[in-house]
BALOBA-1460 file (C-alpha; in Angstrom, 3 decimals):
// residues 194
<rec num="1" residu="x" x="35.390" y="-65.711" z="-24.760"/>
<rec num="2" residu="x" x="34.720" y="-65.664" z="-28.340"/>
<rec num="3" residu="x" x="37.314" y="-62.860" z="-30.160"/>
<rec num="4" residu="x" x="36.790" y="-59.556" z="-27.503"/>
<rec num="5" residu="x" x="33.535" y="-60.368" z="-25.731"/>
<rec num="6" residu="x" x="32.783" y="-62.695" z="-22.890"/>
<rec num="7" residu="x" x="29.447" y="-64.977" z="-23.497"/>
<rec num="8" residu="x" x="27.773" y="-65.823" z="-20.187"/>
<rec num="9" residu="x" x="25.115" y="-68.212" z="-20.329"/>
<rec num="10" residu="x" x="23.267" y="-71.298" z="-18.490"/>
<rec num="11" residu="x" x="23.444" y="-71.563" z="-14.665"/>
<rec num="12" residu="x" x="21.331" y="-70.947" z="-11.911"/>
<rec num="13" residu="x" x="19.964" y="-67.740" z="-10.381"/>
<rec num="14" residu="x" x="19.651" y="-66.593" z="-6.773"/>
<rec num="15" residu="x" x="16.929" y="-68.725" z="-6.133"/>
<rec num="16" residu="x" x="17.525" y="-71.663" z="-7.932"/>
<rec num="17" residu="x" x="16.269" y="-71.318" z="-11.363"/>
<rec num="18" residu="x" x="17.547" y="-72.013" z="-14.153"/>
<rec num="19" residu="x" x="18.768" y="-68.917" z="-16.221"/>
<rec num="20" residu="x" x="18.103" y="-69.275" z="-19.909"/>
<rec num="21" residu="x" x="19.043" y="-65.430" z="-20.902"/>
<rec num="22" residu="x" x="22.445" y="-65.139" z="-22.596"/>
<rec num="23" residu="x" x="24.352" y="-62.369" z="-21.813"/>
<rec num="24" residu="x" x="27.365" y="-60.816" z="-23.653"/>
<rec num="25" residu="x" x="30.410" y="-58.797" z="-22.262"/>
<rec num="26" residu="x" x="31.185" y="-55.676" z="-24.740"/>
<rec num="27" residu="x" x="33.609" y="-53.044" z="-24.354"/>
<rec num="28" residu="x" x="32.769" y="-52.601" z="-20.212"/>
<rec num="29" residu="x" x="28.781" y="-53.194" z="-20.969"/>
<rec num="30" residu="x" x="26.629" y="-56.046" z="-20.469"/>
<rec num="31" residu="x" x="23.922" y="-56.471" z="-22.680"/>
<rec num="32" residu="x" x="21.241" y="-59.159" z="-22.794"/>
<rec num="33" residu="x" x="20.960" y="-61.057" z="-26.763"/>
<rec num="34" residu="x" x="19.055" y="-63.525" z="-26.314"/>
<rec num="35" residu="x" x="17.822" y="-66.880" z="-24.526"/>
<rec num="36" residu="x" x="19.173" y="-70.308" z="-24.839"/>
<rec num="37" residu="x" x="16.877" y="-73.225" z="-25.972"/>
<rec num="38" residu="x" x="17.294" y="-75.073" z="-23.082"/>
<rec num="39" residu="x" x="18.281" y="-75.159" z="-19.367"/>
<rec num="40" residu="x" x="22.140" y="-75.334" z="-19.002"/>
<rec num="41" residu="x" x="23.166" y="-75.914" z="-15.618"/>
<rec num="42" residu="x" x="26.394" y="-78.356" z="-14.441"/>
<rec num="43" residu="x" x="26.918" y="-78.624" z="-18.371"/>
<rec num="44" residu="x" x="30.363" y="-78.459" z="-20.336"/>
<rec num="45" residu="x" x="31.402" y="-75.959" z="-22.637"/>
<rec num="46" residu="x" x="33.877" y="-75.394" z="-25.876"/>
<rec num="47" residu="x" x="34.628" y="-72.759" z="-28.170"/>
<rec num="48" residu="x" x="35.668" y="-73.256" z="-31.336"/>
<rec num="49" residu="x" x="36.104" y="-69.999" z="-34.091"/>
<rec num="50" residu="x" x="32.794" y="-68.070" z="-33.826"/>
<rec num="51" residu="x" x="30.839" y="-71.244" z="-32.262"/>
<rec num="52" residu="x" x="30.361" y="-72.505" z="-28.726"/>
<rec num="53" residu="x" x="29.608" y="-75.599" z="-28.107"/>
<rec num="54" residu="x" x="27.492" y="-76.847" z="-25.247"/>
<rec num="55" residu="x" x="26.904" y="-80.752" z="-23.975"/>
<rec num="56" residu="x" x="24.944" y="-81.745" z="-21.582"/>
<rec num="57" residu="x" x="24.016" y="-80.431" z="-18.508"/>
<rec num="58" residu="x" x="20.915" y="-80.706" z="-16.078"/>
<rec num="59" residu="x" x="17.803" y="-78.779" z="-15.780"/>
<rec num="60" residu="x" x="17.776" y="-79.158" z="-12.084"/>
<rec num="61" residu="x" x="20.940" y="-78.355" z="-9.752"/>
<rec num="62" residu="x" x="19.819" y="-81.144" z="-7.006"/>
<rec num="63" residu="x" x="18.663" y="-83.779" z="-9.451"/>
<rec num="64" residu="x" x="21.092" y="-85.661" z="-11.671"/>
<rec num="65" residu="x" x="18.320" y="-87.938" z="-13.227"/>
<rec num="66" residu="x" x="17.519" y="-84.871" z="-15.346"/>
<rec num="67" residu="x" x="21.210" y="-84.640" z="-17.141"/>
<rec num="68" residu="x" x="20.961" y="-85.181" z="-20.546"/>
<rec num="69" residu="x" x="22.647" y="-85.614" z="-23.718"/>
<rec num="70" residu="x" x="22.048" y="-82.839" z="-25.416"/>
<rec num="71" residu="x" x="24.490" y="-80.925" z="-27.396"/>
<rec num="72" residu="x" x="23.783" y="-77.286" z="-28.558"/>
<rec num="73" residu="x" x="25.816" y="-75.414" z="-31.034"/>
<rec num="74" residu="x" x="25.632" y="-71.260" z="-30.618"/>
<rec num="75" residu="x" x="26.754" y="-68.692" z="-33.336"/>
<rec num="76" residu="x" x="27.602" y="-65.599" z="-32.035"/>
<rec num="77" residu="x" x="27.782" y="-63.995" z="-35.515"/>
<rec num="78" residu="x" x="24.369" y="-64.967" z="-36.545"/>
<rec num="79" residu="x" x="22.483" y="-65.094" z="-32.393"/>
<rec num="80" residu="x" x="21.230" y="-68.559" z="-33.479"/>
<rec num="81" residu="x" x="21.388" y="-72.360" z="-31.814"/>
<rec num="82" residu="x" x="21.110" y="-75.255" z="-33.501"/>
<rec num="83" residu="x" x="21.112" y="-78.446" z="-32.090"/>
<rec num="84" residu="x" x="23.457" y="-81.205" z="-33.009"/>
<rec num="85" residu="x" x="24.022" y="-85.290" z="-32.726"/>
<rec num="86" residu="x" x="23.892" y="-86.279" z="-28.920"/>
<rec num="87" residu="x" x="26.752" y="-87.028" z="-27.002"/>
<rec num="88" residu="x" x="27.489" y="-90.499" z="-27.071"/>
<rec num="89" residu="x" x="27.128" y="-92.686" z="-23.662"/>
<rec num="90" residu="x" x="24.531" y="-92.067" z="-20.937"/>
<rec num="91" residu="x" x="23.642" y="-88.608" z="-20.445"/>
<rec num="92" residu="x" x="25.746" y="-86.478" z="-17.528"/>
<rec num="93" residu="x" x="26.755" y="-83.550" z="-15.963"/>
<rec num="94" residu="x" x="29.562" y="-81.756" z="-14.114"/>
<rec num="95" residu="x" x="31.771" y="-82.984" z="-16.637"/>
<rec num="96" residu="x" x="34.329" y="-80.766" z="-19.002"/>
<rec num="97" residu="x" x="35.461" y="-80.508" z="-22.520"/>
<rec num="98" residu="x" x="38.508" y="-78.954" z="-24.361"/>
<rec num="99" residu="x" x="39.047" y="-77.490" z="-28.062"/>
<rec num="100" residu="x" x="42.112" y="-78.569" z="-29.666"/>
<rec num="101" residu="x" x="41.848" y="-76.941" z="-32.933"/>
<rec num="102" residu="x" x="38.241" y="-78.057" z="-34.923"/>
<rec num="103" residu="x" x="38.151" y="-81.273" z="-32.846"/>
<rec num="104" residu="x" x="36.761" y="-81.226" z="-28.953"/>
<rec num="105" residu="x" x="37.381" y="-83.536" z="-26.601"/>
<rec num="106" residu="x" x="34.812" y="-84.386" z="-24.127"/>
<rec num="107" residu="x" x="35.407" y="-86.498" z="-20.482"/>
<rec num="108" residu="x" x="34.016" y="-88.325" z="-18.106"/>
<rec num="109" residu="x" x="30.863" y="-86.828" z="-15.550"/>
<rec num="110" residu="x" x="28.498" y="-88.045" z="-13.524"/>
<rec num="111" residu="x" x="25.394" y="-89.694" z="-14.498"/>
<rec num="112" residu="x" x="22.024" y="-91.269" z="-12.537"/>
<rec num="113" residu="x" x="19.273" y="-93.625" z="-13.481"/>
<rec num="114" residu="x" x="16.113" y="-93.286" z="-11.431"/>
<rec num="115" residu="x" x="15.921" y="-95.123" z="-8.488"/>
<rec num="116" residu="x" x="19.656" y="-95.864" z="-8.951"/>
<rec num="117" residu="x" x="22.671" y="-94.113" z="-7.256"/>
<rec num="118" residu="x" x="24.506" y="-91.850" z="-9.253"/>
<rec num="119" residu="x" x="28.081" y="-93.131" z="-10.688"/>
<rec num="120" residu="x" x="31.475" y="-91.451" z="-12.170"/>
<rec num="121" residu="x" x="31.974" y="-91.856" z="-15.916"/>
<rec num="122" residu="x" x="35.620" y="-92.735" z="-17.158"/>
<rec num="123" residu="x" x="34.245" y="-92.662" z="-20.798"/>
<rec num="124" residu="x" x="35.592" y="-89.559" z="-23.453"/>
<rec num="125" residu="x" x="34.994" y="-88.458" z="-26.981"/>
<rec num="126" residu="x" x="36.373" y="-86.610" z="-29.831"/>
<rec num="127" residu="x" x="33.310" y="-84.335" z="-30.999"/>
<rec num="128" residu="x" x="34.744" y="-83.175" z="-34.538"/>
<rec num="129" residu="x" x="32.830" y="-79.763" z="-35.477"/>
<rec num="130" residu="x" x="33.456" y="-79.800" z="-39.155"/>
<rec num="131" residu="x" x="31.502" y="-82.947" z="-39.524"/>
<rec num="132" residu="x" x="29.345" y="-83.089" z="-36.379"/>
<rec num="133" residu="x" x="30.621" y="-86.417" z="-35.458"/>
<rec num="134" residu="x" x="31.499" y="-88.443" z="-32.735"/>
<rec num="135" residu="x" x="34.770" y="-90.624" z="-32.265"/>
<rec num="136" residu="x" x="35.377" y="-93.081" z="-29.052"/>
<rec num="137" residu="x" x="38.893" y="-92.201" z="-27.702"/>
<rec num="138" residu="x" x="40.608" y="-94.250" z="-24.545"/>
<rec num="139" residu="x" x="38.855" y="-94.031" z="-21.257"/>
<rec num="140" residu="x" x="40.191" y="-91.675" z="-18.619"/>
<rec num="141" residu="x" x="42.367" y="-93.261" z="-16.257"/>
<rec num="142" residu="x" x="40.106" y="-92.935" z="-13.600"/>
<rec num="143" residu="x" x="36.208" y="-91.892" z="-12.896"/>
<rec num="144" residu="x" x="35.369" y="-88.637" z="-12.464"/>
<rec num="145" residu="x" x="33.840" y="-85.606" z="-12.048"/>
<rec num="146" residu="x" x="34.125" y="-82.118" z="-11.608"/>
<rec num="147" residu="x" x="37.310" y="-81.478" z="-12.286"/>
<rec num="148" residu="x" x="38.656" y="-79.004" z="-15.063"/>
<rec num="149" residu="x" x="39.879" y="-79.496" z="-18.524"/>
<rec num="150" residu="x" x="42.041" y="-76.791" z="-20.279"/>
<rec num="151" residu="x" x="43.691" y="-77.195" z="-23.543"/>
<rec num="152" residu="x" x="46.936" y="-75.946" z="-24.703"/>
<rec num="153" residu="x" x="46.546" y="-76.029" z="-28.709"/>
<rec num="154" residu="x" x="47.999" y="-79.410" z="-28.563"/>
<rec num="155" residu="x" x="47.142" y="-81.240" z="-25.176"/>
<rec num="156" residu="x" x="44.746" y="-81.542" z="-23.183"/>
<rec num="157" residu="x" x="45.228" y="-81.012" z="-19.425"/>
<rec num="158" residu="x" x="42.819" y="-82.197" z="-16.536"/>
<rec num="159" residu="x" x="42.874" y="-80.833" z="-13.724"/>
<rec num="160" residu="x" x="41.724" y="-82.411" z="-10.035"/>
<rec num="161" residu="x" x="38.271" y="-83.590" z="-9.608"/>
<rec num="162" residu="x" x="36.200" y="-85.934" z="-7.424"/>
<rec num="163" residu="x" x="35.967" y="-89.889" z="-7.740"/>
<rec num="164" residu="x" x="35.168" y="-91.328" z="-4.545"/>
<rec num="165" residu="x" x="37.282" y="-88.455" z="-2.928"/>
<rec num="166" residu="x" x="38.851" y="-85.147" z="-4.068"/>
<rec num="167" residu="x" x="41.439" y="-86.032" z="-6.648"/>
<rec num="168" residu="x" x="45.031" y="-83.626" z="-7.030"/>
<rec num="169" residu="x" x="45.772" y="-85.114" z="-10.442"/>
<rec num="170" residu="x" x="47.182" y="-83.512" z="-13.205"/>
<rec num="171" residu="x" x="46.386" y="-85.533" z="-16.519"/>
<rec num="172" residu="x" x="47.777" y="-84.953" z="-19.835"/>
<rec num="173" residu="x" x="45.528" y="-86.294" z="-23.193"/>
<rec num="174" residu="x" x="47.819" y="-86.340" z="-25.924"/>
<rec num="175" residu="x" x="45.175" y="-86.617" z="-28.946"/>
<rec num="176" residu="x" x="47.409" y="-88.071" z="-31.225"/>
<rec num="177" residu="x" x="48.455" y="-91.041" z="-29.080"/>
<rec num="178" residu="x" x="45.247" y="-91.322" z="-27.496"/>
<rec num="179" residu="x" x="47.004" y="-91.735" z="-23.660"/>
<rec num="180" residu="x" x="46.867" y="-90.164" z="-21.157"/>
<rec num="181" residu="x" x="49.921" y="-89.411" z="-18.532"/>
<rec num="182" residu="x" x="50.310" y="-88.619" z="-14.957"/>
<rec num="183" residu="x" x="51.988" y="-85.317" z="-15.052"/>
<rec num="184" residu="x" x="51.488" y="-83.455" z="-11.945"/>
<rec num="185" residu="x" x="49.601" y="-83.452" z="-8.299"/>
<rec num="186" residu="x" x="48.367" y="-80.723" z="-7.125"/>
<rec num="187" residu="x" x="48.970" y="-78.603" z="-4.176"/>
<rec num="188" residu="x" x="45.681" y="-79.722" z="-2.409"/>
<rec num="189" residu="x" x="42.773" y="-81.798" z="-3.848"/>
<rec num="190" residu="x" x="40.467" y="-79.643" z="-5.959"/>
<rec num="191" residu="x" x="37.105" y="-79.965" z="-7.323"/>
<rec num="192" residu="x" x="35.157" y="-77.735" z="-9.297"/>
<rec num="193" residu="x" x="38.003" y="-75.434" z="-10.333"/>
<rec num="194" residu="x" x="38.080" y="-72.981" z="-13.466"/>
């Protein structure tokens, strides 16, 4: 959501292709404005202000060679992209990403070499948007993907996910610290959850 309308954009359609056309939510209507520069499927997202953020992502949902780096910055007062520096680390997918104030935090995925088997990442970043930089922070406790991050304007909470199994963890990132703490299971193991 950016103020009162809801941006949809990236994903896959019915058939499997990728969906480039950016849609926005207004007032009951949906209205097309535009196309994204690139294919965004299994990518995360952030908003910050008028801005969202995108990083990563796939242009094929049954190929994880094809996840990239990529980050792509979106201004819904002006319609325009821009492209900014590339998320550090191998590229990924199915990954998430939090805004605590001007500063996102991005963690973990899944990545794949060609000819290689795909593999968890444990790595996460601080992506700060008034200087379009990257900043290492401490690994994630674990490997993982698709589980869900959520921020509450101070920490940042992840939520479940997949390592070699469904994971029912609830993580806290304090940003300040740079830890993270064991603060919760969940009911059930959960993947993929938003």
């Amino acid at each position: 959501a950016v103020g009162k309308d809801i941006i949809l954009l990236g994903g896959v359609d019915g058939g499997g292709r990728p969906n480039k056309d950016v849609y926005r939510l207004r007032k009951g209507s949906w209205d097309k404005i535009g196309e994204s520069p690139a294919a965004f499927i299994f990518p995360a997202y952030a908003t910050v202000g008028e801005k969202i953020y995108v990083f990563g992502g796939s242009s094929n949902p049954a190929d994880v060679t094809t996840a990239s780096r990529n980050v792509w910055i979106y201004d819904t007062n002006s319609n325009k992209w821009d492209s900014g520096p590339a998320i550090p680390g191998g590229p990924r997918q199915i990954f998430s990403a939090a805004a605590v104030g001007t500063d996102i935090f991005v963690f973990g995925g899944i990545t794949q070499r060609s000819g290689e088997p795909p593999h968890n990442l444990d790595d996460a970043y601080r992506f700060s948007t008034k200087t379009n930089t990257w900043t290492s922070i401490k690994k994630m406790p674990i490997a993982m993907r698709a589980f869900w991050a959520g921020a509450d304007g101070k920490f940042v909470y992840l939520l479940g996910g997949y390592s070699d199994a469904g994971l029912d963890t609830v993580y806290r990132y304090l940003p300040k610290a740079d830890k993270y703490e064991l603060i919760s299971k969940l009911p059930q193991p959960l993947m993929d959850t938003k």
